[in-house]
Every structure is written in C-alpha cells, then in structure tokens.
Backbone bond lengths (Angstrom), bond angles and torsions (degrees), N, CA, C in turn:
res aa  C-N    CA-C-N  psi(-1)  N-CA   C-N-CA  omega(-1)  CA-C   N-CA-C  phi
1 X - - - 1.463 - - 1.527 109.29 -
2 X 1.487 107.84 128.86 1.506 120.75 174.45 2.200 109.31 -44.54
3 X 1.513 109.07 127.34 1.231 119.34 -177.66 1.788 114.89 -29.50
4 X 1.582 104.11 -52.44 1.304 105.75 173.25 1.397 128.96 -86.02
5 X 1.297 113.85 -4.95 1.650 120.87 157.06 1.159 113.42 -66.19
6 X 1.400 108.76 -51.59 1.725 103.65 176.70 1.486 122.57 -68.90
7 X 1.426 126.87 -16.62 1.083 116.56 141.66 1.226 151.32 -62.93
8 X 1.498 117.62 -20.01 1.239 126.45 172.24 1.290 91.57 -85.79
9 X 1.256 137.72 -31.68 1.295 118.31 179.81 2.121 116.11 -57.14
10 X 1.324 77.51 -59.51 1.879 78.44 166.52 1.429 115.24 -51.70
11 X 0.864 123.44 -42.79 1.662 114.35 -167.96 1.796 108.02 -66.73
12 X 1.556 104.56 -35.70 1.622 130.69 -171.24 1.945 95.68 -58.96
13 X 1.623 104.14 -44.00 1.311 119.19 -145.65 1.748 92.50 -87.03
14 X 1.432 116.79 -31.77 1.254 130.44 -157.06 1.965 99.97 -85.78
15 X 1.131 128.72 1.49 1.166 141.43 177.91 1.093 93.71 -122.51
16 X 1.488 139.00 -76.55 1.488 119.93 -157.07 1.403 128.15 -88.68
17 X 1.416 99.03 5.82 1.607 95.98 -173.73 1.980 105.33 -118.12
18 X 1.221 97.12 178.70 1.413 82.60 -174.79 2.018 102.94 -130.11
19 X 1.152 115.50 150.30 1.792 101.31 -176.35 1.739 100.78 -97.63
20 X 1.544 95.54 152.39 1.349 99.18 -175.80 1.677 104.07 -138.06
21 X 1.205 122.26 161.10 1.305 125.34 158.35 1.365 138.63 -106.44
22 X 1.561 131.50 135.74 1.380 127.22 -174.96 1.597 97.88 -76.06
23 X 1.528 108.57 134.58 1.313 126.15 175.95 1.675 113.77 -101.77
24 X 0.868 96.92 -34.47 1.735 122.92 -176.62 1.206 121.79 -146.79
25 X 1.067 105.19 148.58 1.322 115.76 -176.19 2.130 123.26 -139.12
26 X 0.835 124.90 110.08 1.873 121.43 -174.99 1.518 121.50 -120.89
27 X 1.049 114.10 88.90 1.578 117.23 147.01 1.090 127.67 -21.28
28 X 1.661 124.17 104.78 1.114 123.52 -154.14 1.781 102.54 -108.41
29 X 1.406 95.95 -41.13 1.851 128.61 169.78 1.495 122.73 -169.43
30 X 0.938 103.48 -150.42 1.620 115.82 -165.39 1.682 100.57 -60.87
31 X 1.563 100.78 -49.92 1.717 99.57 -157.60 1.863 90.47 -120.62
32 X 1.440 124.37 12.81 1.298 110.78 -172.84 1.936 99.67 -123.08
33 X 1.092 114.27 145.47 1.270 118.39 152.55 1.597 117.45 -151.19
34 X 1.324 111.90 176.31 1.828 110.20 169.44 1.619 92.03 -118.69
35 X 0.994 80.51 -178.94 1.750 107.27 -170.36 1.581 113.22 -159.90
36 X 1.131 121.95 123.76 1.606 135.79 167.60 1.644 110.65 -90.12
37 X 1.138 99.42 126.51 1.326 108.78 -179.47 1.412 130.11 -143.56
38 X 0.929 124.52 124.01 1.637 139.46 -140.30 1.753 99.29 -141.30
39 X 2.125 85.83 128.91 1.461 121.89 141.29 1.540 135.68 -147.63
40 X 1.056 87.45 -166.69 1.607 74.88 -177.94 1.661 111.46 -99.70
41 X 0.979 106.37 -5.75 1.545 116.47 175.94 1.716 112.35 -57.46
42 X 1.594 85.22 -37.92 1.465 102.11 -151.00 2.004 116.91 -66.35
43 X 2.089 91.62 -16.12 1.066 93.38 -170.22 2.140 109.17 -74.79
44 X 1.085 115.71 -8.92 1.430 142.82 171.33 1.393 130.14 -90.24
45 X 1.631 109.05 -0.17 1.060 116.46 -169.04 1.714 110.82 -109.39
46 X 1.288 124.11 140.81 1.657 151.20 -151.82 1.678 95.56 -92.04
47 X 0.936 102.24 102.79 1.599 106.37 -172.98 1.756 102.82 -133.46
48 X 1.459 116.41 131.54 1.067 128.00 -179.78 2.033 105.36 -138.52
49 X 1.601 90.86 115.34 1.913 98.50 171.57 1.600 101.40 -20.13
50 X 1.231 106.75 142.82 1.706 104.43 -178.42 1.498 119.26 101.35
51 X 1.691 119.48 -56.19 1.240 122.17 -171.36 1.494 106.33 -61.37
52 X 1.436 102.59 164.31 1.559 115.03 -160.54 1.708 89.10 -116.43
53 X 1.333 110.29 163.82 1.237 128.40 177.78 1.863 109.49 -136.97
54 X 1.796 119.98 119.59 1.102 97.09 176.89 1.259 114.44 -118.51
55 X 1.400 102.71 153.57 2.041 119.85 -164.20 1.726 111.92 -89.36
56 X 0.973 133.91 99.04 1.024 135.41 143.02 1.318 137.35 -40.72
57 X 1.671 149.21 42.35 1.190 152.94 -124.92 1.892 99.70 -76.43
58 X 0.902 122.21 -50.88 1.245 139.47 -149.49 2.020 107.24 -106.68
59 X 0.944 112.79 134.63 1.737 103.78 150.34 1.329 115.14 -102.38
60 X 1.321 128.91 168.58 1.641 143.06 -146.98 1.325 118.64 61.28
61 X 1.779 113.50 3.00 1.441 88.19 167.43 1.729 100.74 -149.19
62 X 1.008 129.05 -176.94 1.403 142.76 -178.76 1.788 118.48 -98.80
63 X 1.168 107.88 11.73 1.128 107.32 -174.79 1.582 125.33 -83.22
64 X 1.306 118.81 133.29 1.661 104.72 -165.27 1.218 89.07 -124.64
65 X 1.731 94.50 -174.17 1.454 109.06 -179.37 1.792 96.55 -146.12
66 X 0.948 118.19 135.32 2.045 116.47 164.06 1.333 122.39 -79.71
67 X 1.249 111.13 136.98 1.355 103.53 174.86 1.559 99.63 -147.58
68 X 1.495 115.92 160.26 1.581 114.31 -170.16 1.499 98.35 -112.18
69 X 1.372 121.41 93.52 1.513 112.32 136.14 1.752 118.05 13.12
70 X 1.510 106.85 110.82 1.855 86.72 163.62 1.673 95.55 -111.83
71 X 1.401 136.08 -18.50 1.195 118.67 164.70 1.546 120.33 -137.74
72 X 1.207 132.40 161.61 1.743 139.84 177.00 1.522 98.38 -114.23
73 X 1.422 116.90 125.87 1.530 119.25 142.40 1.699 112.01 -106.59
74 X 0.985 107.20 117.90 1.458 112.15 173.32 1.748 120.35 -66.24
75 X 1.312 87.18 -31.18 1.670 86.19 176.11 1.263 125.23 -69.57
76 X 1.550 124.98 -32.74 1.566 154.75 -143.47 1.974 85.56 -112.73
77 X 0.968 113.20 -19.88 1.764 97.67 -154.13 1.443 129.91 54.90
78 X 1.372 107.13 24.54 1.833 117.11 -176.84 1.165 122.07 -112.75
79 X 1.043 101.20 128.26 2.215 101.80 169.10 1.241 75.24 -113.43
80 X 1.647 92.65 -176.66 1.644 131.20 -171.01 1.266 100.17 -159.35
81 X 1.677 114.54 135.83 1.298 135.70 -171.71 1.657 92.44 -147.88
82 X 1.513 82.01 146.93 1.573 105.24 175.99 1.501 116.42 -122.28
83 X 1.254 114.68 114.77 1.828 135.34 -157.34 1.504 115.43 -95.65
84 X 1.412 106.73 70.36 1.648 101.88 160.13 1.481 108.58 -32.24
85 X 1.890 102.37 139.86 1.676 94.40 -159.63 1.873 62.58 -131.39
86 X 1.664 110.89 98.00 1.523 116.64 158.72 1.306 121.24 -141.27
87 X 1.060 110.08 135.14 1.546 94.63 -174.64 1.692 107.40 126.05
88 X 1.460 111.06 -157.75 1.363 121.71 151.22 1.132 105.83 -178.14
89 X 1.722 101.98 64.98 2.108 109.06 138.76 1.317 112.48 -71.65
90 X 1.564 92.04 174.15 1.808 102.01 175.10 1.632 98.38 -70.77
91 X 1.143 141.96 -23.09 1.607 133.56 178.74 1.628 109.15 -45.47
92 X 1.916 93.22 -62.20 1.383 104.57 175.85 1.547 132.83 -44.82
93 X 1.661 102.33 -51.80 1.347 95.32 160.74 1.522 131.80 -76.24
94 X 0.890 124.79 -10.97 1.657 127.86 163.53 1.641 103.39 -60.19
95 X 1.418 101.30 -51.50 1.523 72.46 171.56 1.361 133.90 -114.88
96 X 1.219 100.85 34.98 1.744 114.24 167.59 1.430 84.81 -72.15
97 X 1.118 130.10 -79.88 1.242 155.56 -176.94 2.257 126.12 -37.21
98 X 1.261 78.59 -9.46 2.205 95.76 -168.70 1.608 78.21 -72.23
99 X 1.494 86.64 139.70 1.283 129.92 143.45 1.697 135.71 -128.00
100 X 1.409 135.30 175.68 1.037 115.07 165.88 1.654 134.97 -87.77
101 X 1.452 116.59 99.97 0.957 109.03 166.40 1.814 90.44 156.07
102 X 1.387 108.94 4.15 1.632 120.87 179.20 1.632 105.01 -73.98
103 X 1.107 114.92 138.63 1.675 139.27 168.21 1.693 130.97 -91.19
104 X 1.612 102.33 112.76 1.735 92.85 -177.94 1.442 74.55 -130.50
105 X 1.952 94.03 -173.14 0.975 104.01 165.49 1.408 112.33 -149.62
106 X 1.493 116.39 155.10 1.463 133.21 -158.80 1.181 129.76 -130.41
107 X 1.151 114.80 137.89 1.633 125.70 169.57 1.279 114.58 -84.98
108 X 1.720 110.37 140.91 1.774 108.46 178.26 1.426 100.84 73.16
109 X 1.690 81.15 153.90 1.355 97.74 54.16 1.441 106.24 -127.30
110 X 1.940 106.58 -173.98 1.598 120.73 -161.87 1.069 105.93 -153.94
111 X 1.327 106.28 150.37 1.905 96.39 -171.29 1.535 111.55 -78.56
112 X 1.190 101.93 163.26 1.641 110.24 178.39 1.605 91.65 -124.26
113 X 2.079 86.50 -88.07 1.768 90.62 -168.74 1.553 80.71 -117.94
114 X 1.392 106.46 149.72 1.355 127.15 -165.95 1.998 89.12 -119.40
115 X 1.774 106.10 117.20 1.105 104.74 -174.52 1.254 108.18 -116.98
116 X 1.498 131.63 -11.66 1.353 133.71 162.51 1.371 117.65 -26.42
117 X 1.208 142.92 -33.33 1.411 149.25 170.64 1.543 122.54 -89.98
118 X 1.468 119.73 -1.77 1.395 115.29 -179.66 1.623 111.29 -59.29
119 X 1.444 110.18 140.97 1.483 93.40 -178.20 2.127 100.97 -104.84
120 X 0.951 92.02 169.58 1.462 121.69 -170.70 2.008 103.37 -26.43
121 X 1.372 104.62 -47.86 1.146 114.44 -178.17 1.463 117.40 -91.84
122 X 1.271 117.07 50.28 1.348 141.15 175.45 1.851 112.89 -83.14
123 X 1.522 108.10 120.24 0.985 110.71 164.47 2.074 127.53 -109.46
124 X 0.710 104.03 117.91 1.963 102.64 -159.32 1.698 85.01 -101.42
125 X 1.417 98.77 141.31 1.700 113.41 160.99 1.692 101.39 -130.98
126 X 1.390 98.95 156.43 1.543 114.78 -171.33 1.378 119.68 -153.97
127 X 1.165 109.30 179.45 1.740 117.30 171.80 1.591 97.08 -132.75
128 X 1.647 92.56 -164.57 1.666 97.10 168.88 1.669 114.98 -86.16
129 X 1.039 122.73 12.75 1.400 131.00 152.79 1.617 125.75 -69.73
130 X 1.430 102.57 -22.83 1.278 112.24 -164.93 1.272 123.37 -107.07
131 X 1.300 113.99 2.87 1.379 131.85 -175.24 1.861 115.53 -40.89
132 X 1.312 95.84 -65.65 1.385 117.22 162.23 2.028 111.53 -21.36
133 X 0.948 77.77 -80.56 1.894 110.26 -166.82 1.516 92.82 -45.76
134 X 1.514 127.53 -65.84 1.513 149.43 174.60 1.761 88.00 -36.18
135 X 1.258 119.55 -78.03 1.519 123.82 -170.46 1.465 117.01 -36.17
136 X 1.711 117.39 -55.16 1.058 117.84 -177.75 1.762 116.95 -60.34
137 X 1.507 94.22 -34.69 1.727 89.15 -164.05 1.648 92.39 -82.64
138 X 1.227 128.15 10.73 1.438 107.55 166.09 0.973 115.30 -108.04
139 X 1.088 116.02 -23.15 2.170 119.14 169.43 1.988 88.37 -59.65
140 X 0.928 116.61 -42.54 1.819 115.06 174.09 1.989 119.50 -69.46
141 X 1.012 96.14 -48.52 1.618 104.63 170.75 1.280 124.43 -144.25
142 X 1.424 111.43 68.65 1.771 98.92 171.54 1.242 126.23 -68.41
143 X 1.196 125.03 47.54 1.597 137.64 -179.92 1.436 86.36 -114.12
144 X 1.355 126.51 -20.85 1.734 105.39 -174.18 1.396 106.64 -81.22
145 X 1.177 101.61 -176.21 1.775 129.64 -133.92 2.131 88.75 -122.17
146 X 0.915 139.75 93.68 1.441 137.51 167.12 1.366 124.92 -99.56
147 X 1.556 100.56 118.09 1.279 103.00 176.55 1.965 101.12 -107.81
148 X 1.518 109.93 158.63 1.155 93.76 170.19 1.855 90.18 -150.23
149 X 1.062 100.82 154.05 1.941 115.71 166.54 1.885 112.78 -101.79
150 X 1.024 101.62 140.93 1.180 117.92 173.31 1.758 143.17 -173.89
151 X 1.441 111.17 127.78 1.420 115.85 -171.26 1.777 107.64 -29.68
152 X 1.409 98.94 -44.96 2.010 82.57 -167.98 1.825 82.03 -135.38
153 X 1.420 126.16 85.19 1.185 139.72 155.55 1.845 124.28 -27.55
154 X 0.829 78.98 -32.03 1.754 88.58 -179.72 2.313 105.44 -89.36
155 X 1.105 115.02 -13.16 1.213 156.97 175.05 1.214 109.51 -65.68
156 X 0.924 130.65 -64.00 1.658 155.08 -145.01 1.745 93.10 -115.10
157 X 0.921 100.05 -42.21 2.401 105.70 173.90 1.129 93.75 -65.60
158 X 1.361 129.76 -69.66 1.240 121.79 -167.43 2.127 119.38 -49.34
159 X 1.326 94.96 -35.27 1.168 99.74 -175.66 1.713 105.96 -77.89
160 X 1.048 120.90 -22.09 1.431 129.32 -165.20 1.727 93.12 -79.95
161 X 1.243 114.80 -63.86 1.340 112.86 159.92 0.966 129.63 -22.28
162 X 1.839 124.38 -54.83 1.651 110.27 -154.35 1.445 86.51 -100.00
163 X 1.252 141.29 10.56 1.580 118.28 161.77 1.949 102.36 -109.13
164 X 1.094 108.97 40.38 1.363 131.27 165.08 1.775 97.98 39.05
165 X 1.661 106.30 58.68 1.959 105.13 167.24 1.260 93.32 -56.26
166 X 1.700 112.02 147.71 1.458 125.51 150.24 1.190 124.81 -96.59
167 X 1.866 123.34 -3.19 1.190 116.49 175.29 1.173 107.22 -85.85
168 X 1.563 91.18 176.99 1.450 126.86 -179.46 1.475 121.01 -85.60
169 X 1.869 108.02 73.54 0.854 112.96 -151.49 2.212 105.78 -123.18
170 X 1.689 90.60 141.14 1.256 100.26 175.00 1.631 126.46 -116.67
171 X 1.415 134.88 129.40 1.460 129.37 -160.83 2.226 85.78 -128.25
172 X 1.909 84.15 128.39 1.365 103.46 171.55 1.571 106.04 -118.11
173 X 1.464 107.03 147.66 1.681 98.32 159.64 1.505 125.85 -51.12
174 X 0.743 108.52 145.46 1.887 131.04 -174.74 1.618 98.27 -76.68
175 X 1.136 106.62 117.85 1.582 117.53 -176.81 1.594 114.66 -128.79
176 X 1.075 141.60 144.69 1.599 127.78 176.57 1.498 121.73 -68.39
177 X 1.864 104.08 -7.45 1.368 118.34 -158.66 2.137 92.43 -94.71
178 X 1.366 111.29 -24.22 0.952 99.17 -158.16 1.233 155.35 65.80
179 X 1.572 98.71 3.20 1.863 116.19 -167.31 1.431 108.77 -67.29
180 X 1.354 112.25 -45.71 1.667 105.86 -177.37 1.374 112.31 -50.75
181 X 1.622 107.39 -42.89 1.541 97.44 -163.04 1.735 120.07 -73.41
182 X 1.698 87.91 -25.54 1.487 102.82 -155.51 2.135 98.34 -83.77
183 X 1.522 112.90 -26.02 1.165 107.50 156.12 1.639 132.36 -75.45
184 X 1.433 107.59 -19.18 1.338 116.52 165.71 1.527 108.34 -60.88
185 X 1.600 123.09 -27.52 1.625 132.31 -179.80 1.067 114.45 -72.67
186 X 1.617 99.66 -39.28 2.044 109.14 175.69 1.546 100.36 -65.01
187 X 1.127 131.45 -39.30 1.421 128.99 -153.59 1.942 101.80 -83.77
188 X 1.410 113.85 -34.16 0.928 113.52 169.71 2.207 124.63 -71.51
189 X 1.273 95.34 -34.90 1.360 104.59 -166.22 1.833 89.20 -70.48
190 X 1.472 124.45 -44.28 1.528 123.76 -168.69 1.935 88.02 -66.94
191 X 1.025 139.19 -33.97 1.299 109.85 -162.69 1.467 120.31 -103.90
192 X 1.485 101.57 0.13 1.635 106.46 148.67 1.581 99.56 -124.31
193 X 1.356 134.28 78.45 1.008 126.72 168.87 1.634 108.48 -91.98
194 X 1.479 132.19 -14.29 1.123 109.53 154.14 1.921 143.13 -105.51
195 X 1.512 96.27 27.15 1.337 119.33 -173.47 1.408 91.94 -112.93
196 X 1.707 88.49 146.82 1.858 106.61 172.64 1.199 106.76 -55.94
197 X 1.267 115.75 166.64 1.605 127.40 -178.40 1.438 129.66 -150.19
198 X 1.124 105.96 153.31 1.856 104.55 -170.50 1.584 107.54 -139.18
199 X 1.449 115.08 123.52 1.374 108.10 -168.97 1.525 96.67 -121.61
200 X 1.547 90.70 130.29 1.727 104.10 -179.71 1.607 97.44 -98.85
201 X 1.649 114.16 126.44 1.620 99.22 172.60 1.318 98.63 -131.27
202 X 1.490 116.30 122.32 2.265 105.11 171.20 1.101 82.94 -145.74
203 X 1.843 108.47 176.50 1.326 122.94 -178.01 1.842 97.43 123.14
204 X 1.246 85.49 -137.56 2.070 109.12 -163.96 2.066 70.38 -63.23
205 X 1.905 89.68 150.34 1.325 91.89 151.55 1.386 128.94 -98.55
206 X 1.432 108.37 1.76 1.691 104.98 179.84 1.609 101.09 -66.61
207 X 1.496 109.53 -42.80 1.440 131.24 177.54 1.524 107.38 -34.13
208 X 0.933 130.38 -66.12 1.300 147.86 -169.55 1.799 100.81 -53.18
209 X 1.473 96.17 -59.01 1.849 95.77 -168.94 1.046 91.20 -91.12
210 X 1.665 151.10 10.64 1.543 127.29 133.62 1.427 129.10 -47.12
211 X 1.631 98.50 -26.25 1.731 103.64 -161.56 1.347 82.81 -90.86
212 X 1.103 130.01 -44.45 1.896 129.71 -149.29 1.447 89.54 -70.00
213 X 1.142 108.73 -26.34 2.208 106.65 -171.02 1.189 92.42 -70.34
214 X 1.186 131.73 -69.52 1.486 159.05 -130.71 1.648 97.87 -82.85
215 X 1.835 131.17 -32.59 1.018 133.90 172.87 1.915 109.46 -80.43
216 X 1.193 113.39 -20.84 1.471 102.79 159.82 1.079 127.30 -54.06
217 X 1.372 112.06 -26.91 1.391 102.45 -142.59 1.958 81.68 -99.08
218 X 1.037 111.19 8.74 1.754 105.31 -169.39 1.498 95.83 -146.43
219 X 1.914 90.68 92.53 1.502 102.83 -177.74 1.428 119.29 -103.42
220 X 1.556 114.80 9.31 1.222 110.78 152.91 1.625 124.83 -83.53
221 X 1.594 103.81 -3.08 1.646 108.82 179.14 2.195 89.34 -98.47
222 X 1.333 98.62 143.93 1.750 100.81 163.25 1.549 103.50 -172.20
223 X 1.258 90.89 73.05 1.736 129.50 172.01 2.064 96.17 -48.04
224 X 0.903 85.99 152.78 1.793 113.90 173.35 1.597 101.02 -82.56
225 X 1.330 138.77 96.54 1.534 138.37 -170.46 1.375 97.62 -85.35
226 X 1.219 123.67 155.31 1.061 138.04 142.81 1.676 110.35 -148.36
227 X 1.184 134.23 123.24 1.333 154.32 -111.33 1.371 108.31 -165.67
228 X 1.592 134.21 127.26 1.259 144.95 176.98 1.549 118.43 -168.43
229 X 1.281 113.84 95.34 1.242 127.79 -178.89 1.279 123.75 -85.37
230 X 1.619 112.89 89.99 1.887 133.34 -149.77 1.804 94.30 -62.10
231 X 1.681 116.99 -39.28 1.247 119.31 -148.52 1.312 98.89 -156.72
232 X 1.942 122.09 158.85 1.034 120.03 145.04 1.504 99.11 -149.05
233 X 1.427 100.27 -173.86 1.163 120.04 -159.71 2.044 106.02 -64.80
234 X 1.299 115.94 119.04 1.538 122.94 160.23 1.766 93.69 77.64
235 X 1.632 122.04 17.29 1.337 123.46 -174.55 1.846 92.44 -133.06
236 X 1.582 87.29 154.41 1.969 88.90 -173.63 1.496 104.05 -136.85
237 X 0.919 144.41 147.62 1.813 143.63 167.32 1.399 98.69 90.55
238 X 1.638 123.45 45.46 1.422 102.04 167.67 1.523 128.30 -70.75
239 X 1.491 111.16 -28.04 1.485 123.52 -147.80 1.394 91.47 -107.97
C-alpha cells in the first residue's frame, strides 16, 4: 500500500477501531486455536451471542478478518475467539504467530446473526469456519441439532471436543453434492416435524443455497432462517 494510503488508513483505523491485548492464548490443533483478548472498552461494550467482532492484524492497511465471539465477561474486559488458521492472510499469520501480550486492533462488536432468540428446535449447519458461531449457540441451546461439513471430518471432532461443545453435534465430509449434510436436514426436520423451528445456516456459500434449494422443495417445513455465508469458492471478505 502507497505511503499515504497507509496513512489514511491509520488515521481512519485510529477513530474507529479500538486496541486490545492477547491475554491467553490455546492450541487447539494444527490450524485451530482460541485466544483471550482484553480491553477496557470491552467492559461497556453491547454484545449479543451471534455478533461478530472485526480484527485488524496489521497497521498501514485496512484489512480485516471476522471472527464470532463465543463468550463476553464484562468484568475482565475479555472475549475469546477461536481462529481458523487457513489460508495465508495477515489474520492468519498474526495468529500463527499470537502470543500473550501481542496488540491488534478491532471493530465491534456488530451484529451478524443474533442467536438470543433461537428456539429449542433449532437446527444449525456449518463448516470449519463456523466453529465459533456453533459454540456460542450451544452454551445458549444445547437442545439444538448440529450438523457441520468438512474437508477432514474427524478433524473438526477433534476440535469440537477440545473446546468442550455440548451439542449434539455431527461432522460429514464436504462434498459439492451436499447429500450428507442436506439428508442429515431431512433427518432432523422429520423428528421435529411438528415443533417450531429455527435454521442457522453459515459457512461455504454454495452450502447455504444448497439448503435454501432443498427447503423449497419441503413446504410443509418453513423454518425461521437465519443465513450467513463466511466464504465462497475463489471469493474473499464475505462476512
């Protein structure tokens, strides 16, 4: 970035963003960790399960990354986010690289998907993007129903594990066909087919307009959507 772009970027960044510090830090696996992160802002700050928080890794430029909060202490000034480490943005390497006592700075938080209202008969689908999002709404309703897709399924369990999920959660390989997941949806919609319903869908965006196809075609189901497509294919900055 041109010398005086990156300054207006700082000056842009130096009003709207806020600096925070890593307090902690946990190795979750290869490409997963959490991170504690603390200000003082934070003890004043409007946080609802769902809202997104964005990371600024770097100064001289504007580039962010999203990540979902899975908890707020107001007293502590800390959330905690958990950092798919894929790819190679500057996010990624910041936190290949976090330790405790490292400095970014952040936006939010801001709403995305607002999960405080899911009711009981909630079904959530995901990827490994979604880990986060999945976590929060089960510290909120572990009565829901989780499906998730993923390149190495057994991968994504393990990780679901060591940040101790309590849902009731299932991980299939990631296919373009979508059948595992989208019959894992049939299997859920027949066993509350007469209870209200709330369908959480984020992750891949093909993912997303698999389910939205796939819910036409089943017009006695008309679930409560809420929908957020983190990524797609050969596209970057969805969320």
């Amino acid at each position: 970035m041109a010398p005086i772009a990156a300054r207006l970027s700082d000056l842009a960044a130096d009003v709207l963003f806020t600096s925070v510090r890593i307090t902690e830090v946990t190795e979750l696996s290869a490409q997963y960790c959490t991170a504690t992160l603390e200000c003082e802002a934070f003890t004043r700050a409007k946080w609802t399960p769902g809202d997104k928080l964005q990371l600024r890794p770097r100064r001289g430029s504007l580039a962010m990354r999203t990540y979902t909060p899975i908890n707020w202490n107001y007293d502590t000034g800390t959330t905690e986010v958990i950092a798919y480490r894929h790819g190679d943005g500057p996010a990624v390497r910041w936190f290949e690289d976090a330790s405790v006592g490292d400095v970014a700075e952040v936006f939010g938080p801001s709403r995305s998907l607002d999960l405080s209202d899911t009711v009981e008969n909630t079904v959530f689908i995901g990827d490994e993007t979604s880990v986060a999002l999945g976590y929060a709404l089960a510290r909120l309703n572990p009565a829901a129903r989780y499906i998730y897709e993923a390149t190495e399924p057994a991968a994504l369990d393990e990780v679901l594990n060591a940040i101790g999920f309590v849902g009731d959660a299932v991980c299939f390989e990631k296919s373009d066909d979508h059948k595992a997941v989208l019959g894992a949806l049939a299997e859920a919609i027949e066993a509350g087919a007469d209870a209200c319903s709330d369908l959480v869908v984020t992750g891949d965006a093909a993912t997303v307009s698999a389910v939205r196809r796939d819910l036409r075609h089943r017009p006695g189901f008309a679930p409560r959507i809420k929908a957020r497509a983190y990524w797609a294919r050969g596209r970057t900055g969805l969320s």
